[in-house]
Wavefront OBJ file of the C-alpha trace (Angstrom):
o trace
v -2.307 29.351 7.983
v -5.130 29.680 5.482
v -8.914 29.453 7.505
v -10.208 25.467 6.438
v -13.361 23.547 6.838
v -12.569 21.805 10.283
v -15.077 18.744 9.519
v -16.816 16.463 7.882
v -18.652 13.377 7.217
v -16.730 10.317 6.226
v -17.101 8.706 2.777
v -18.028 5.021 2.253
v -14.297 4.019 1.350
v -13.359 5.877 4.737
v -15.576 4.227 6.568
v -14.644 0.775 5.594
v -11.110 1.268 6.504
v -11.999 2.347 10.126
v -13.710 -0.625 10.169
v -11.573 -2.766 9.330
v -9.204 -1.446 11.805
v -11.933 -2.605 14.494
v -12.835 -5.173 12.624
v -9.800 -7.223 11.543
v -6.825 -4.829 12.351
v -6.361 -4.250 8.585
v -6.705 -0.690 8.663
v -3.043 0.920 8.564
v -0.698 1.750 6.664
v 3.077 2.192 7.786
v 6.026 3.269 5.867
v 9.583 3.390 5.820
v 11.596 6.875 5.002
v 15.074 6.123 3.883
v 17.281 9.253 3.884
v 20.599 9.833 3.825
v 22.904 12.795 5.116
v 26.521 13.859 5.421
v 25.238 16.216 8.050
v 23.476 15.426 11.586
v 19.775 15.817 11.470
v 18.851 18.236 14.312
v 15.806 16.566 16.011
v 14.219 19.897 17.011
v 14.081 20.965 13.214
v 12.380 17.293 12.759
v 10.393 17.775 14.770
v 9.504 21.552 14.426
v 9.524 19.963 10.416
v 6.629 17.369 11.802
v 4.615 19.501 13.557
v 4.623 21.743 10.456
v 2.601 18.602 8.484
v -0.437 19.221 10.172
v -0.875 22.404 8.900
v -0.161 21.825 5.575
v -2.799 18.683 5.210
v -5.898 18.763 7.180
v -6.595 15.001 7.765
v -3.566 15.638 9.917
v -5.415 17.121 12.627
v -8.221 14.982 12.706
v -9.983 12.514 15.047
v -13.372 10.449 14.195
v -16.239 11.575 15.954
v -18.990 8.757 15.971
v -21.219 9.942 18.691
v -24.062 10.361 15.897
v -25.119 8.533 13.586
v -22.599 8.766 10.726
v -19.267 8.834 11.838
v -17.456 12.490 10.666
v -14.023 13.775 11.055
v -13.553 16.746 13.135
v -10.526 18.704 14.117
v -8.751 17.850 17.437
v -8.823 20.382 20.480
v -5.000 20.375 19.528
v -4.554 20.035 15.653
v -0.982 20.549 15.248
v -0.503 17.539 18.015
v 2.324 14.748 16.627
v 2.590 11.926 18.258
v 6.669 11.398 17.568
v 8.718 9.297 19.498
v 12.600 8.038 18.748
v 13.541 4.181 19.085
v 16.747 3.853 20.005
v 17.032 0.588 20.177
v 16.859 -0.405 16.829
v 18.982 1.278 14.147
v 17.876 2.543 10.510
v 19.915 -0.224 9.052
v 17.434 -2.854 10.688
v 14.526 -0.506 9.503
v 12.303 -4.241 8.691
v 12.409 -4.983 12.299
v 11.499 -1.325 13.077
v 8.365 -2.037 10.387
v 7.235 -5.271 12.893
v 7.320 -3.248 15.761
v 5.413 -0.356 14.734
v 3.056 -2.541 12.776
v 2.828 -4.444 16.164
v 1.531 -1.523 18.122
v -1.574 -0.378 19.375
v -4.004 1.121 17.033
v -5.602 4.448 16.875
v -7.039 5.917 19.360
v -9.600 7.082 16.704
v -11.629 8.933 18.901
v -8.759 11.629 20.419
v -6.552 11.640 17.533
v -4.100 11.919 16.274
v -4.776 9.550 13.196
v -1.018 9.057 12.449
v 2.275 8.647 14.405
v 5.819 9.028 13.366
v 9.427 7.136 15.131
v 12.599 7.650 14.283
v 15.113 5.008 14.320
v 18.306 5.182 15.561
v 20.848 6.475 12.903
v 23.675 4.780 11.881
v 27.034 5.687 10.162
v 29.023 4.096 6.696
v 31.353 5.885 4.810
v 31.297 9.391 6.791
v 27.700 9.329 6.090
v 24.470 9.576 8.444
v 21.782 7.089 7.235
v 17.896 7.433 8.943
v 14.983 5.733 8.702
v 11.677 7.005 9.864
v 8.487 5.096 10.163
v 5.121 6.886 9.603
v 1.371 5.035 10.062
v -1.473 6.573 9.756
v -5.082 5.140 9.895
v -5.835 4.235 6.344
v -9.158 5.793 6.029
v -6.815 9.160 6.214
v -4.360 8.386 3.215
v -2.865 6.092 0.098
v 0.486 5.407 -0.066
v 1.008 8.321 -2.953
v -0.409 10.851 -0.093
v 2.452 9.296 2.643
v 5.295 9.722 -0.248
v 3.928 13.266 -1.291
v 3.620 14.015 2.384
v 7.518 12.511 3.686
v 8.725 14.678 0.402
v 7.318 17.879 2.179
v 8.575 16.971 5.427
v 11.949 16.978 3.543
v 11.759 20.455 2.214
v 10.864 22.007 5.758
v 14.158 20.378 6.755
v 16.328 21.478 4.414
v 14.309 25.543 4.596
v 14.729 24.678 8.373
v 18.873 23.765 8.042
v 19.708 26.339 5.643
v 17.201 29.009 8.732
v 14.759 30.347 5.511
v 12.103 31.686 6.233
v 8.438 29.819 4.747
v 4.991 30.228 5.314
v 2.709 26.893 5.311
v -0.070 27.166 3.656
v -3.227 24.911 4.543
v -4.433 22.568 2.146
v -8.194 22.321 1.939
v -10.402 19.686 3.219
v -11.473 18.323 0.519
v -14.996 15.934 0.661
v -15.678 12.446 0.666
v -14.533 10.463 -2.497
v -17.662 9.508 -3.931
v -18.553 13.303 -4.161
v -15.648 13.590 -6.378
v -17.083 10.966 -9.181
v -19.948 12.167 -9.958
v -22.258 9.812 -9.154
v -19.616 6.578 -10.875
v -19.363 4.822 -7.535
v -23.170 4.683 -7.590
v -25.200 1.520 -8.533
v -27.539 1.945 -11.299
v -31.019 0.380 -9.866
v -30.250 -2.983 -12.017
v -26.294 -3.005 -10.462
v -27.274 -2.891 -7.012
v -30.225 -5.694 -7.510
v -26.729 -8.018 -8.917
v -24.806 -6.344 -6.381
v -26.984 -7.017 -3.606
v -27.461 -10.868 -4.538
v -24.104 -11.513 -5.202
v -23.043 -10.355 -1.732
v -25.805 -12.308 -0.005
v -24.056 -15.367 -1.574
v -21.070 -14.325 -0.545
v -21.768 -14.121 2.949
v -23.882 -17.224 2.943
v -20.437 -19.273 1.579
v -18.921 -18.063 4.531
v -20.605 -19.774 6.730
v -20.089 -23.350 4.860
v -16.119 -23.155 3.523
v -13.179 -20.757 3.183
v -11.742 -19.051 -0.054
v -9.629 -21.298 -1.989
v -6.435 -20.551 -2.071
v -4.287 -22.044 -4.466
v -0.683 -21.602 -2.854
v -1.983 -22.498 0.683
v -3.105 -25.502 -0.610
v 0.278 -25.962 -2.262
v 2.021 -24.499 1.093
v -0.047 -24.874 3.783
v -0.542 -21.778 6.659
v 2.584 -21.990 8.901
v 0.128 -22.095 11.910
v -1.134 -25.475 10.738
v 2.046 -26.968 11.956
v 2.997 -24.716 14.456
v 0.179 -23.070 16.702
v 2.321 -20.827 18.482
v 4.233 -18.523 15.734
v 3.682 -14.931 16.081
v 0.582 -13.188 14.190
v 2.400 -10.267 12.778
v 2.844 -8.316 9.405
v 6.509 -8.377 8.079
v 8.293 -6.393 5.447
v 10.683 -7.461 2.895
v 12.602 -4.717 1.026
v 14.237 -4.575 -2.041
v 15.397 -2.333 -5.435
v 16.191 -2.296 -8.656
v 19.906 -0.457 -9.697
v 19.249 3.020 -11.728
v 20.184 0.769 -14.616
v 17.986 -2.246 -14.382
v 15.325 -0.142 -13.725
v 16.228 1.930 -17.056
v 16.393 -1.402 -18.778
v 12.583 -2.378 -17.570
v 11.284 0.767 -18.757
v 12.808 0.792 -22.292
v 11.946 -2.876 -22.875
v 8.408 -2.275 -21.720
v 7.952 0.392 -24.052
v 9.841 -1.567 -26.954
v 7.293 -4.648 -26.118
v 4.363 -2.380 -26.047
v 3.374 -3.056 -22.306
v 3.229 -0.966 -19.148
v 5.717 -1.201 -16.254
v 2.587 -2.656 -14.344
v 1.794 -5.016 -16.925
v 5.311 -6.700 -16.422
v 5.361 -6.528 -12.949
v 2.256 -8.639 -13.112
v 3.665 -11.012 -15.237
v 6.594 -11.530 -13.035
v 5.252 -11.989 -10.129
v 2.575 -14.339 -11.533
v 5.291 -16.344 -13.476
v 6.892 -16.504 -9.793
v 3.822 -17.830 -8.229
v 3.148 -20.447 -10.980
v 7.201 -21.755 -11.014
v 6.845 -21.860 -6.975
v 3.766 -24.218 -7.190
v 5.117 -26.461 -9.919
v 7.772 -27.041 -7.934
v 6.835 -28.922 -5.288
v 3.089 -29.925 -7.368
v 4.748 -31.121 -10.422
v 1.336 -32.610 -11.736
v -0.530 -28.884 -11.645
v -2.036 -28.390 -14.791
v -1.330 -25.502 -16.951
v -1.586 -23.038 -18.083
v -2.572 -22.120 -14.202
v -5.045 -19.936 -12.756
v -4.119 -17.863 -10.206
v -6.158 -14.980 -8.588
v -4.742 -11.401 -7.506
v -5.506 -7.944 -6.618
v -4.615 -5.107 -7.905
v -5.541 -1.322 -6.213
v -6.109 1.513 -8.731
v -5.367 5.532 -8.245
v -8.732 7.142 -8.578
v -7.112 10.724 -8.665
v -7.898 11.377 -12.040
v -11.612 9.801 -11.934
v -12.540 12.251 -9.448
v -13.908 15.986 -10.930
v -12.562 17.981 -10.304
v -8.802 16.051 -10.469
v -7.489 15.541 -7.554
v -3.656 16.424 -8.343
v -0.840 14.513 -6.717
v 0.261 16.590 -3.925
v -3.145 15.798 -2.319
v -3.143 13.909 0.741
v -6.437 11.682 1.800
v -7.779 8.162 0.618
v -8.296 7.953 -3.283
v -7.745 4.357 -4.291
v -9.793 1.683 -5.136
v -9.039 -2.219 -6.153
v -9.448 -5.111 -8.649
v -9.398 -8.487 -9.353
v -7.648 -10.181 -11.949
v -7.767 -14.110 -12.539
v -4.986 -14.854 -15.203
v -4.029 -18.167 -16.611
v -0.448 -17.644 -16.357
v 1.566 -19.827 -18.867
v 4.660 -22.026 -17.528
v 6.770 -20.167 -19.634
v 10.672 -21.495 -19.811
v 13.028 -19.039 -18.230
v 14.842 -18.092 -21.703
v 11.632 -17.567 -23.181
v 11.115 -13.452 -23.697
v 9.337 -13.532 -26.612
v 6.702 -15.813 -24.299
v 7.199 -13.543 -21.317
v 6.657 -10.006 -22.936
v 3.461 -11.731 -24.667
v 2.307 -12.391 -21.467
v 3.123 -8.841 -19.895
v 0.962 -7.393 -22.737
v -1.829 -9.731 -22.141
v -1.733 -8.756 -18.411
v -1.476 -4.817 -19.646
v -5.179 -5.695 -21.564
v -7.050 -7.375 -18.781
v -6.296 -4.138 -16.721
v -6.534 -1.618 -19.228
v -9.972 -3.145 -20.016
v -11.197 -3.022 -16.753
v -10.471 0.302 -16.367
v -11.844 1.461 -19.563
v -15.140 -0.665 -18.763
v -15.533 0.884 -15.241
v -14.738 -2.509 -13.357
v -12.258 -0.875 -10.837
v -15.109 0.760 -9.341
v -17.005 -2.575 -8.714
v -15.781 -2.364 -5.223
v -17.118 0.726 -4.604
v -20.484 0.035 -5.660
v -20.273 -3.572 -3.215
v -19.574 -0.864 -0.386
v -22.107 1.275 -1.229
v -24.693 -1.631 -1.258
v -23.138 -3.812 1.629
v -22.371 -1.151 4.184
v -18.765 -0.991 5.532
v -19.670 -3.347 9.058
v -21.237 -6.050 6.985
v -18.256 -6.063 4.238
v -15.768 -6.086 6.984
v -17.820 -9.135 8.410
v -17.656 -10.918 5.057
v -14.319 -13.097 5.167
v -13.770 -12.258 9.575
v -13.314 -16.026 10.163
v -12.257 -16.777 13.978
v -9.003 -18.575 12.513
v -8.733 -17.738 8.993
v -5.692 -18.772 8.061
v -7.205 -20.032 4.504
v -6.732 -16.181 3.689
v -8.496 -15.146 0.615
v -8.630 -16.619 -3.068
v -6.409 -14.080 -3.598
v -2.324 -15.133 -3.741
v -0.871 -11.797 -4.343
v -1.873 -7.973 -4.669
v 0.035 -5.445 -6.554
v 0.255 -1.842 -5.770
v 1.827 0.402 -7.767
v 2.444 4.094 -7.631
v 4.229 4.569 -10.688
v 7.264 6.984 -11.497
v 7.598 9.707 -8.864
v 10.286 12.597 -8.237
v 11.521 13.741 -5.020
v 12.093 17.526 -6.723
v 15.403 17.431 -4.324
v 17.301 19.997 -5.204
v 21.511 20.125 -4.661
v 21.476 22.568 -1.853
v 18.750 19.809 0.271
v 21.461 18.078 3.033
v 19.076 15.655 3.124
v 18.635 12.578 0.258
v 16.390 10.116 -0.549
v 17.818 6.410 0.201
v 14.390 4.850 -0.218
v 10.747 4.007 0.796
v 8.474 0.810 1.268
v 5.177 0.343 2.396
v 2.783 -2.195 4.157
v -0.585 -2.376 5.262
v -1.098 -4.407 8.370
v -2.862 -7.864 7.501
v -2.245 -10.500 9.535
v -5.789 -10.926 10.701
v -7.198 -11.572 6.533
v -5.101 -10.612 3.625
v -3.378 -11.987 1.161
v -0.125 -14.074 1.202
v 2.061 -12.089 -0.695
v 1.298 -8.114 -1.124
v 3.828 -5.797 -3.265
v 3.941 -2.428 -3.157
v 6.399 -0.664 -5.668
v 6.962 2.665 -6.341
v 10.046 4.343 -9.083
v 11.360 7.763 -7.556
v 14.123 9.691 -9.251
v 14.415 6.343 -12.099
v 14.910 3.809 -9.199
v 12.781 1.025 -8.808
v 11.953 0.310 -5.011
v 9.997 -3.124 -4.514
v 8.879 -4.231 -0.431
v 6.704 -7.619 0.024
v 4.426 -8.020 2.793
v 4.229 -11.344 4.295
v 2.899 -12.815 7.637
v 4.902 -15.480 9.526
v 1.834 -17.307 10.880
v 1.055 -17.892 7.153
v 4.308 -18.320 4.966
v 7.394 -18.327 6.125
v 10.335 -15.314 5.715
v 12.551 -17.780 3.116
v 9.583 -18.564 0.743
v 8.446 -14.646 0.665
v 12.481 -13.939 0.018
v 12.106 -16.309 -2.770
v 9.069 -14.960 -4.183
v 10.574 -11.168 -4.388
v 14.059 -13.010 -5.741
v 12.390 -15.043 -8.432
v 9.504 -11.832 -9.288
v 12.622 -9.925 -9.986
v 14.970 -11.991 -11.454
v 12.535 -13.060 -13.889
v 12.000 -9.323 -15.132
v 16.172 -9.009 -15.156
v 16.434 -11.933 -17.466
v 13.803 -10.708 -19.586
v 15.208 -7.373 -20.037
v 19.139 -8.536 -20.036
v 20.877 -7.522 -23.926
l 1 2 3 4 5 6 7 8 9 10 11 12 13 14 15 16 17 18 19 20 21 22 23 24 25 26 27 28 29 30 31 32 33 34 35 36 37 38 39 40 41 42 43 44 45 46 47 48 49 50 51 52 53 54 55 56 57 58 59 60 61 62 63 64 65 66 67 68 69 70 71 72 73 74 75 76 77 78 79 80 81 82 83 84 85 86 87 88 89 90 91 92 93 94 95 96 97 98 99 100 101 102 103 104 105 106 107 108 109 110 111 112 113 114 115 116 117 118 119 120 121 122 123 124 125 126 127 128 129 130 131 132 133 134 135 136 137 138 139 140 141 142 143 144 145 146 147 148 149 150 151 152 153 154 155 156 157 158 159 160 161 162 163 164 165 166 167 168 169 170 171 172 173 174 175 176 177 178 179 180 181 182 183 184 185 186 187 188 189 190 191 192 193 194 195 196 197 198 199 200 201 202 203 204 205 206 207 208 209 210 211 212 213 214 215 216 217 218 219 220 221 222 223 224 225 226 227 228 229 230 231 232 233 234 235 236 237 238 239 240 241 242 243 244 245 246 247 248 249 250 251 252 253 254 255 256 257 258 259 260 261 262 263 264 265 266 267 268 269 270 271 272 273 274 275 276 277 278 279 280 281 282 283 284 285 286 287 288 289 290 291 292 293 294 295 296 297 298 299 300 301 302 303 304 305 306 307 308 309 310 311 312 313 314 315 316 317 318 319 320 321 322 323 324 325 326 327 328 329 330 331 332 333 334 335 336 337 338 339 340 341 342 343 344 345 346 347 348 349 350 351 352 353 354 355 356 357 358 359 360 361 362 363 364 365 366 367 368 369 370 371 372 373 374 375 376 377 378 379 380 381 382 383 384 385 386 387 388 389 390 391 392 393 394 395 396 397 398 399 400 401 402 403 404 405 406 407 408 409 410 411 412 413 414 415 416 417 418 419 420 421 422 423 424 425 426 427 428 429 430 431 432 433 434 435 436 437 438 439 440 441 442 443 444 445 446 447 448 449 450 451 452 453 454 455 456 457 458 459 460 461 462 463 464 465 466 467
């Protein structure tokens, strides 16, 4: 293994998500491996495969040392330790109830490491074939979601080296710094920014103490806690995917209506949001306003680039505020007008530099006293926010024919149920398949009206993109 800088201190974006681990439990990130196999998966090779990660990416064998006075990562007394466990109990076709559980477990022990943890569900068999699902979470101040797919790809080649007995050496990624090193100097405030900065976060935390963010949809549908104190606190996963074809179909129209794949997916699930509202508030005006999030890759920001195969933290989010027309459902021409609008509001931003707003608020605010902002004892009012959107794009698994092992799938979710949003989605298109998971909290909305938000997101695109 190639000789690595064993620590360092951690950025400002690092630092928030540790705190808001302690904070408000929103601080991991867990996600769902679908493969599938007409061969037995060996557990030692998974886990001599596992304990082979560590090696390769050096946040792997890290814990957070905050004896000083900046908190830093430094390398365990046992880096290549993997904390890997099978469940039994629950099989890889029930993979969403595997998702609560793990999301429903105790968090890091940040201080002994390791940052991450991996289970394996129990397999099950259709059609002569082995289907698996493996759950990885990792402390979020260690990784995006591209990092967790680039990182469950390699896992997948030292299984099928480790089936097929070739020989491979591992080489060691290296530790790369803090993000903010990487953008020279773009996450930092000019003087007059962090004056603005700086006041608008003092108001901020001063409307805290008088009223809760207005959200539109819990106003609509209020918090399921309001009429039942005693439903669980949890973060849930829906899953879902769009056929080879329909996911072909989405791409060519997008690029025949001049829009991104992001832009769409926007529009959709805004659409969604606004035809969910109207129905039960048939005297909302339009067109409506509704507020979301969106997180941003800062990969190519950074200099110098930080290429794909990297594994760490390098994301960032925005805020959109669209007025969203009430489009009819047979209305494309309306829909794709839309989708381009929604492509221009976050093109713009990032041409302007907006994305890195929220960089500059940490930088001025200090991770605690951000993580303080919305921590209401019982905030069930959630934020202004209705939905978030993060997308990694098109990926490829690089899975060769002789690999026993094949990609089925993989979703995401960042644990939330403490403040967050009511509906997050987190796509991602691997080998020309669209793969869609919604991340909803029981105490908040219920499992039917998140199953109808993913339904009606993507039937709307289908329609839209039908011949």
């Amino acid at each position: 293994m190639a000789e690595s800088t064993n620590s360092r201190p951690l950025g400002m974006l690092e630092r928030v998500l540790l705190d808001r681990e302690k904070i408000n439990h929103w601080g991991t990130i867990t996600s769902v491996l679908l493969l599938t196999s007409e061969e037995e998966l060996i557990h030692d090779h998974l886990r001599k495969a596992l304990s082979l990660l560590p090696k390769r990416f050096p946040l792997l064998r890290m814990r957070i040392n905050e004896s000083g006075s900046q908190p830093y990562f430094e390398e365990m007394e046992n880096p290549e330790t993997v904390d890997f466990r099978v469940l039994d109990e629950i099989t890889a076709d029930e993979w969403e109830k595997g998702f609560e559980k793990e999301t429903d477990g105790p968090l890091f022990n940040t201080n002994i490491g390791p940052l991450w943890r991996v289970r394996l569900l129990k397999e099950s068999v259709h059609e002569g074939k082995y289907n698996y699902a493996l759950l990885f979470t990792f402390q979020h101040a260690i990784c995006d979601a591209l990092s967790v797919f680039q990182l469950q790809q390699k896992l997948v080649e030292f299984l099928a080296a480790l089936h097929h007995s070739e020989e491979f050496e591992v080489e060691s990624l290296p530790l790369r710094p803090p993000l903010e090193s990487l953008l020279s100097n773009r996450a930092e405030p000019s003087t007059a920014e962090k004056v603005l900065i700086s006041s608008f976060f003092a108001l901020q935390r001063a409307k805290t103490f008088f009223m809760k963010p207005n959200n539109l949809y819990l106003s609509v549908y209020p918090p399921v806690v309001n009429s039942n104190p005693s439903v669980s606190k949890k973060t849930c996963l829906l899953g879902r995917s769009f056929s080879e074809e329909d996911t072909k179909l989405l791409l060519k129209n997008c690029k025949a209506n001049k829009c991104t794949v992001h832009g769409a997916i926007t529009a959709s699930t805004h659409q969604a949001i606004a035809r969910i509202l109207c129905t039960k508030k048939h005297d909302l005006h339009t067109p409506v306003c509704i507020d979301s999030i969106y997180t941003v890759s800062l990969r190519k920001d950074c200099q110098p680039k930080v290429e794909t195969f990297e594994f760490g933290a390098y994301v960032t989010a925005s805020a959109l505020s669209i007025l969203v027309p009430l489009a009819y459902p047979d209305d494309k021409v309306g829909f794709w007008e839309f989708a381009r609008t929604c492509t221009r509001e976050v093109h713009g931003q990032l041409d302007s530099g907006k994305h890195l707003d929220l960089l500059k608020l940490y930088y001025c605010s200090g991770s605690k006293a951000y993580c303080n902002l919305h921590n209401y004892e019982n905030n069930e009012g959630r934020r202004s926010q209705i939905i978030t959107i993060t997308n990694c794009g098109a990926l490829q698994t690089s899975q060769g024919g002789e690999c026993p092992f094949k990609f089925a799938g993989m979703y995401f979710g960042l644990r939330g149920e403490r403040l967050g949003h009511v509906f997050g989605n987190n796509i991602l298109t691997v080998d020309g398949k669209l793969y869609w998971a919604v991340e909803y909290f029981p105490h908040v909305t219920t499992k039917e009206q998140a199953e109808d938000f993913i339904t009606l997101s993507m039937q709307i695109l289908k329609d839209v993109c039908a011949q």
